[in-house]
N, CA, C and O atoms as a Tinker XYZ file with bonds, in Angstrom:
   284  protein
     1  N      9.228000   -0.509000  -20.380000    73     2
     2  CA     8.707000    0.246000  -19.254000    64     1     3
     3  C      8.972000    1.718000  -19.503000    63     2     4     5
     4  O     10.000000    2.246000  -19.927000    81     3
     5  N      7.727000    2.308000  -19.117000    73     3     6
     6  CA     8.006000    3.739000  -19.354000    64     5     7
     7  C      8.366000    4.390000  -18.192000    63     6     8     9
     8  O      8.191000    3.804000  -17.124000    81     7
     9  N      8.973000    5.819000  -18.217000    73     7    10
    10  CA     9.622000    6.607000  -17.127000    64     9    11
    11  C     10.504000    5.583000  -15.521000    63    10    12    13
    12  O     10.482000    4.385000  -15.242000    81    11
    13  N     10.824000    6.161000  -15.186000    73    11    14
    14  CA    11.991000    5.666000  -13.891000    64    13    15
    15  C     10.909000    5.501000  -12.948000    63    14    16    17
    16  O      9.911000    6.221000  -12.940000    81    15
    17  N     11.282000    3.809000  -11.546000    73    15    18
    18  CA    10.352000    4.372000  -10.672000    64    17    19
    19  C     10.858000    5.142000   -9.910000    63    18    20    21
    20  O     12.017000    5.544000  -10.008000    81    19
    21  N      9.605000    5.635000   -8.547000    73    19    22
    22  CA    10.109000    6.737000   -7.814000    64    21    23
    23  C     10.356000    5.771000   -6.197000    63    22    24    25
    24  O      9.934000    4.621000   -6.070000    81    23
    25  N     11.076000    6.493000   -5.137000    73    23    26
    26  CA    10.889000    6.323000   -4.123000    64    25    27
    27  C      9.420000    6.359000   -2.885000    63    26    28    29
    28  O      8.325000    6.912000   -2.986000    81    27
    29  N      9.715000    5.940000   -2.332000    73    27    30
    30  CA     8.626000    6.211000   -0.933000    64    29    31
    31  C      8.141000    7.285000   -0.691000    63    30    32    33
    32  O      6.992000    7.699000   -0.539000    81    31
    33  N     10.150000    8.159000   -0.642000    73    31    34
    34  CA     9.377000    9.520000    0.112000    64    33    35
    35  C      9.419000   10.362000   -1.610000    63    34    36    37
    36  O      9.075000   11.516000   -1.354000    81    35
    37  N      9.622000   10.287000   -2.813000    73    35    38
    38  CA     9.352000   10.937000   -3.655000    64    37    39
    39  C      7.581000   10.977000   -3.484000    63    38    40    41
    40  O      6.911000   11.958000   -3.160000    81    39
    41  N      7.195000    9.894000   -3.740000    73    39    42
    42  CA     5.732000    9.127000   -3.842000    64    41    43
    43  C      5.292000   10.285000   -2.686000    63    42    44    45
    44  O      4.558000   11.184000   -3.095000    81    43
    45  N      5.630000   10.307000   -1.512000    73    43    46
    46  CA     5.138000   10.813000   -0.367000    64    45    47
    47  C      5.290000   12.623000   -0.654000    63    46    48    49
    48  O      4.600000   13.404000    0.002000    81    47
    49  N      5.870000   12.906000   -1.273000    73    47    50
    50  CA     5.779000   14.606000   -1.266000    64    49    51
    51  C      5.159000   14.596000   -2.643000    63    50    52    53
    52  O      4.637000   15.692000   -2.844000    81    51
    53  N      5.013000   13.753000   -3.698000    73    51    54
    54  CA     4.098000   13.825000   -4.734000    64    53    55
    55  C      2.438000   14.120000   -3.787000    63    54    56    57
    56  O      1.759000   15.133000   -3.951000    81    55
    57  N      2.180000   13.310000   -3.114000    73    55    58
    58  CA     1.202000   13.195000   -2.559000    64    57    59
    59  C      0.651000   13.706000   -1.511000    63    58    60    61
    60  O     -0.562000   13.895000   -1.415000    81    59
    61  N      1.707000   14.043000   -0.408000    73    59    62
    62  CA     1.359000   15.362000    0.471000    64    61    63
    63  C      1.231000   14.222000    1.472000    63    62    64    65
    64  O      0.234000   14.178000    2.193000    81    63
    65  N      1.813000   13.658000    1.525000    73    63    66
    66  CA     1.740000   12.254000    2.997000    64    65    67
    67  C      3.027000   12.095000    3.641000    63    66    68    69
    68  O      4.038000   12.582000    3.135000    81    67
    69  N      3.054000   11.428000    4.756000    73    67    70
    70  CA     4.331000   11.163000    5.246000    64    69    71
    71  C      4.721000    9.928000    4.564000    63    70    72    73
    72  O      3.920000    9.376000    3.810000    81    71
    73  N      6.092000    9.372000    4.809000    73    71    74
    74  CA     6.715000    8.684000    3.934000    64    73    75
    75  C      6.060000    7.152000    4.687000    63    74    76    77
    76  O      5.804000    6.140000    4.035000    81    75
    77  N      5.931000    7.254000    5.762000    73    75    78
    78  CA     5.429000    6.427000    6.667000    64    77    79
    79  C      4.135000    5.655000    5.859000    63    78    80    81
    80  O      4.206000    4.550000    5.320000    81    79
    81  N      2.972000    6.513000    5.919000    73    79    82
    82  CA     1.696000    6.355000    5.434000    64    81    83
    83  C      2.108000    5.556000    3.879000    63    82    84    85
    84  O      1.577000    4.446000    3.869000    81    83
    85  N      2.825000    5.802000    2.715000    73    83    86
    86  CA     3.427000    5.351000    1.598000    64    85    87
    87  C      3.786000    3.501000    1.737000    63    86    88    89
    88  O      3.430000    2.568000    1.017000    81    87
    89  N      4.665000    3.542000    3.041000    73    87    90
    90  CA     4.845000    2.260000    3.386000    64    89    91
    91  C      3.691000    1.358000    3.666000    63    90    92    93
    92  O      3.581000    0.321000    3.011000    81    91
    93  N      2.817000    1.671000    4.592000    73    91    94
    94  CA     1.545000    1.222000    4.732000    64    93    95
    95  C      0.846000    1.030000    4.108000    63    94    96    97
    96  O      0.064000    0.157000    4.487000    81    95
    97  N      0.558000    1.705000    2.616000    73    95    98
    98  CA    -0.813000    1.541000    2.302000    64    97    99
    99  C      0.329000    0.532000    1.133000    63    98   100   101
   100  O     -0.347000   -0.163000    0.374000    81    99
   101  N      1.807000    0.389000    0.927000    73    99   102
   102  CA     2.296000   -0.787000    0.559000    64   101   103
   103  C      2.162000   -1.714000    0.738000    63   102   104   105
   104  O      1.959000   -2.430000   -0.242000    81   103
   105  N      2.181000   -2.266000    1.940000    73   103   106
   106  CA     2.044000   -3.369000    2.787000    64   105   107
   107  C      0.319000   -3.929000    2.307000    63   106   108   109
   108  O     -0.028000   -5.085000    2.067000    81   107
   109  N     -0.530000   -2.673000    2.281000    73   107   110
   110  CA    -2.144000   -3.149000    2.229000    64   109   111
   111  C     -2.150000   -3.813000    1.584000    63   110   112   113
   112  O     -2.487000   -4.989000    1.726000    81   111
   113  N     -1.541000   -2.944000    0.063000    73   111   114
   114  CA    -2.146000   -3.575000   -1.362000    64   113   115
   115  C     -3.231000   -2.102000   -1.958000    63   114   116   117
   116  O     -4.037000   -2.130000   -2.888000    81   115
   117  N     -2.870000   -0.865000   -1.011000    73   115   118
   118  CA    -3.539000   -0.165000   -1.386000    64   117   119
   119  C     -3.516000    1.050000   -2.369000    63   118   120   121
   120  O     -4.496000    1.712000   -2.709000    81   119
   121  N     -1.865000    1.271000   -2.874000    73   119   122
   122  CA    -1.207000    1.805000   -3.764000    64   121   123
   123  C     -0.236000    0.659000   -4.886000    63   122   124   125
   124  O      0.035000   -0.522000   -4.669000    81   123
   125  N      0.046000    1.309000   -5.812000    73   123   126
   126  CA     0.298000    0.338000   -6.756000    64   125   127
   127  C      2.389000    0.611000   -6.391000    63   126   128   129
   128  O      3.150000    1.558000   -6.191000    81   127
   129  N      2.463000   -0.810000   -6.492000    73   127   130
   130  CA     3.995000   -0.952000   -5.915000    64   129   131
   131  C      4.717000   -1.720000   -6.944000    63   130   132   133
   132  O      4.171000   -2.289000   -7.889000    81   131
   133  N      6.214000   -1.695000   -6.654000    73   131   134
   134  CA     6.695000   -2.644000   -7.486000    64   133   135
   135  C      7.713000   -2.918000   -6.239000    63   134   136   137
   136  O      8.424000   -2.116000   -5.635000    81   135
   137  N      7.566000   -4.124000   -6.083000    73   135   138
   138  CA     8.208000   -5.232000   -5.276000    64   137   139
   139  C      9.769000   -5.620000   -5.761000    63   138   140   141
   140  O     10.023000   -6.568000   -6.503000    81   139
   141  N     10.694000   -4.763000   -5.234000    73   139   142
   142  CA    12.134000   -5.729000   -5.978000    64   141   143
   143  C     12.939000   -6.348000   -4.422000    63   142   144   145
   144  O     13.788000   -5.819000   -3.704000    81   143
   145  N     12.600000   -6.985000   -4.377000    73   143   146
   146  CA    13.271000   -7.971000   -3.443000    64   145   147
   147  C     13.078000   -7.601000   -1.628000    63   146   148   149
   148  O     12.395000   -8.231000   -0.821000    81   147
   149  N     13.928000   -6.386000   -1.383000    73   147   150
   150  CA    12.997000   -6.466000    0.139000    64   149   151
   151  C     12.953000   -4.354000   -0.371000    63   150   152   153
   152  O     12.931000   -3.578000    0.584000    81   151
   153  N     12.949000   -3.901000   -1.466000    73   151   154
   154  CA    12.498000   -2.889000   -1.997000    64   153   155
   155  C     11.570000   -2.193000   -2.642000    63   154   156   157
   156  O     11.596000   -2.352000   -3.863000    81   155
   157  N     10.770000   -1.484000   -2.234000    73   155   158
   158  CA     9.343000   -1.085000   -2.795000    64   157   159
   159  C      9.856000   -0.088000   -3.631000    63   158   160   161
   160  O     10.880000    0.487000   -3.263000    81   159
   161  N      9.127000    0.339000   -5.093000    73   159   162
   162  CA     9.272000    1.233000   -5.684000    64   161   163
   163  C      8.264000    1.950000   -6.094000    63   162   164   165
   164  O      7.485000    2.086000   -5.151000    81   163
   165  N      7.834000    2.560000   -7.182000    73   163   166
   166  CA     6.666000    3.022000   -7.763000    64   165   167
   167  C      6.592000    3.503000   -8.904000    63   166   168   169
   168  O      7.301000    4.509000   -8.919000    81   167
   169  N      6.027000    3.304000  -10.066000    73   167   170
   170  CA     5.852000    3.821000  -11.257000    64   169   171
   171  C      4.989000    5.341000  -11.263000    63   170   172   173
   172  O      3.760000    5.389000  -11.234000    81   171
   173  N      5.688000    6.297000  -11.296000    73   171   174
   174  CA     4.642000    7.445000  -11.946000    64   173   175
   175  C      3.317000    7.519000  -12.274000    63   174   176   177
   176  O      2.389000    8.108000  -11.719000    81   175
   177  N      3.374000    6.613000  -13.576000    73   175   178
   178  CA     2.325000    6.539000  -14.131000    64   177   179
   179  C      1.540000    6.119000  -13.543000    63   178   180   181
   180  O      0.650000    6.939000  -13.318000    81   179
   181  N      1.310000    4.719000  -12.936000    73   179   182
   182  CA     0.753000    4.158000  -11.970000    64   181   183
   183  C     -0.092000    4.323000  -10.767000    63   182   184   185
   184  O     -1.101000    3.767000  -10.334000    81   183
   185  N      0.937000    5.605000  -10.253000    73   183   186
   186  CA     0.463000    6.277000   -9.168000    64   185   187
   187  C     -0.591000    7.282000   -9.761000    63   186   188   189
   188  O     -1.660000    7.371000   -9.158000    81   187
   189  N     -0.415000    7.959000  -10.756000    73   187   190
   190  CA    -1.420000    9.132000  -11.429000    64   189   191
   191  C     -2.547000    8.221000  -11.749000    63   190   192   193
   192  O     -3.716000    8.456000  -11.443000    81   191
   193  N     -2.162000    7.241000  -12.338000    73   191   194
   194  CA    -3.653000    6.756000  -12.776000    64   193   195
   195  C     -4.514000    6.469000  -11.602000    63   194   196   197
   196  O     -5.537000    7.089000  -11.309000    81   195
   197  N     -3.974000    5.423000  -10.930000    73   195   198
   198  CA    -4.609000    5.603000   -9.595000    64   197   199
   199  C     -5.061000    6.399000   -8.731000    63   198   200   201
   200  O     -5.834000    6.006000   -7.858000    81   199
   201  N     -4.687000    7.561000   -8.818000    73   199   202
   202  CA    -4.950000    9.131000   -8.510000    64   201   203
   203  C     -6.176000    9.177000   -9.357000    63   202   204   205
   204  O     -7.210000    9.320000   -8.704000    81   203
   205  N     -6.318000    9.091000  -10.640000    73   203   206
   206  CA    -7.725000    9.047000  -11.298000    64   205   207
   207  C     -8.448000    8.793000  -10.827000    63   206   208   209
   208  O     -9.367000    9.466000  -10.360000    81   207
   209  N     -8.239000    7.663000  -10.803000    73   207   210
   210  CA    -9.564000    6.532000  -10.288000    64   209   211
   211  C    -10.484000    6.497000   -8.999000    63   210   212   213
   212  O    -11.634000    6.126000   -8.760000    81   211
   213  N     -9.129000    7.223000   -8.066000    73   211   214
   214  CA    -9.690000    7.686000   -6.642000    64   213   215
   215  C    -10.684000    8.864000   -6.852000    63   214   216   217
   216  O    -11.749000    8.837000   -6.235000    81   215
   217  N    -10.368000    9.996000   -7.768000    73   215   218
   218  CA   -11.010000   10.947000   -7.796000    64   217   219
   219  C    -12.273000   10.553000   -8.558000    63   218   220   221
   220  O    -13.247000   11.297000   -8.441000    81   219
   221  N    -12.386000    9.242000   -9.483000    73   219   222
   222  CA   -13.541000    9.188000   -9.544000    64   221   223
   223  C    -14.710000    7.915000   -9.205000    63   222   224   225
   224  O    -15.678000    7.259000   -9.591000    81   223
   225  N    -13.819000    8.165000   -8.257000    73   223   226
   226  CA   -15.094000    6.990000   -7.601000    64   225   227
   227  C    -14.441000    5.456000   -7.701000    63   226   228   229
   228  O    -14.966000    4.559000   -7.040000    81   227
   229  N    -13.465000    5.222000   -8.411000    73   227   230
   230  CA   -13.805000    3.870000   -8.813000    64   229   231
   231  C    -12.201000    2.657000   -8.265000    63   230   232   233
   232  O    -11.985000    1.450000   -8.372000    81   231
   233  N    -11.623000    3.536000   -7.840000    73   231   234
   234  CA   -10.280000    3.272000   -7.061000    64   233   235
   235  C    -10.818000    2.651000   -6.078000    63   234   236   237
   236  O    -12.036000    2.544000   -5.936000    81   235
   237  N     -9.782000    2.086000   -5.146000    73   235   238
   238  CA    -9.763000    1.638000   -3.881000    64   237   239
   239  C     -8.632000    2.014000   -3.396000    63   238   240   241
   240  O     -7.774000    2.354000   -4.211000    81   239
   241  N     -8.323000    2.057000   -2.001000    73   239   242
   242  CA    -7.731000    2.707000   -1.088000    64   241   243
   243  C     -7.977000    4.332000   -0.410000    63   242   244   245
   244  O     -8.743000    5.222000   -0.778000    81   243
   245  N     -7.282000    4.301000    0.387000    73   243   246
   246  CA    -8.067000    5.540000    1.164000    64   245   247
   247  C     -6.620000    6.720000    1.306000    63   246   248   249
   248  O     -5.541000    6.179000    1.549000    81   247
   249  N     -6.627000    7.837000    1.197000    73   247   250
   250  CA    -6.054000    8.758000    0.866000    64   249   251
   251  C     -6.813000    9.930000    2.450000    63   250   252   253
   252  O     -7.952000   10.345000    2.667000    81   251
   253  N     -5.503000   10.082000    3.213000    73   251   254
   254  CA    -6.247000   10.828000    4.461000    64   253   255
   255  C     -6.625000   12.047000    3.981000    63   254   256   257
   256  O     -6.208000   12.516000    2.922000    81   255
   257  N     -7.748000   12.818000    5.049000    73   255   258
   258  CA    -8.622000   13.928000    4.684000    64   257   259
   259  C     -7.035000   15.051000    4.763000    63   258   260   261
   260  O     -6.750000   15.846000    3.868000    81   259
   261  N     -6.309000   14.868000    5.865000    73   259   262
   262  CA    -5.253000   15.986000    5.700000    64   261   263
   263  C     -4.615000   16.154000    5.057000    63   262   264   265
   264  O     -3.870000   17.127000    5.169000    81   263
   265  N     -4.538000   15.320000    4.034000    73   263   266
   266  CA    -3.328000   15.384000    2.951000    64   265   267
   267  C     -4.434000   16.147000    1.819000    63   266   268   269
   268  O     -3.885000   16.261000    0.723000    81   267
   269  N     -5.436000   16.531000    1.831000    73   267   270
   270  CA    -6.688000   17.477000    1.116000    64   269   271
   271  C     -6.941000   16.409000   -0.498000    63   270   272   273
   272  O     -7.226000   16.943000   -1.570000    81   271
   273  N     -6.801000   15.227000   -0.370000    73   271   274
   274  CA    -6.735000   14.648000   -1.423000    64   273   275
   275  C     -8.095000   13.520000   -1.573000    63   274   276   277
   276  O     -8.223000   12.749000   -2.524000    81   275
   277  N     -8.963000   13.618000   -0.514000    73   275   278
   278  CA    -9.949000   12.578000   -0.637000    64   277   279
   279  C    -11.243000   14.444000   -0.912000    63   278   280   281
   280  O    -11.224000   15.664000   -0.746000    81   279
   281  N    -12.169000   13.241000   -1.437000    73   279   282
   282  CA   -13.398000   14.366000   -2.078000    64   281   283
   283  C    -14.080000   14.491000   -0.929000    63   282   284
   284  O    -15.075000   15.213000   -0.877000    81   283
């Protein structure tokens, strides 16, 4: 495995969201998570790529207009 994962609220000031919103779109299935027991984490990488994918079209999940991150 490459790089360390991050937290909720790391994830959440990477992203310009509340730490809240991070949890939620956990729960969806709408950000990419890593599940350790009753602990959510997140891979970096993971999250950027997915960041790609949103920006081009081909992601799923929804990223709010205030956080200036949806097109």
């Amino acid at each position: 495995m490459n790089g360390s994962l991050m937290s909720a609220g790391e994830v959440a000031d990477l992203l310009g969201v509340p730490v809240s919103w991070v949890y939620e779109q956990s729960r969806r299935g709408g950000i990419p998570t890593v599940t350790l027991g009753r602990y959510r984490r997140y891979r970096r990488e993971a999250i950027e790529h997915w960041l790609e994918d949103l920006e081009k079209g081909t992601g799923t999940g929804a990223l709010p207009r205030a956080a200036g991150l949806n097109a």
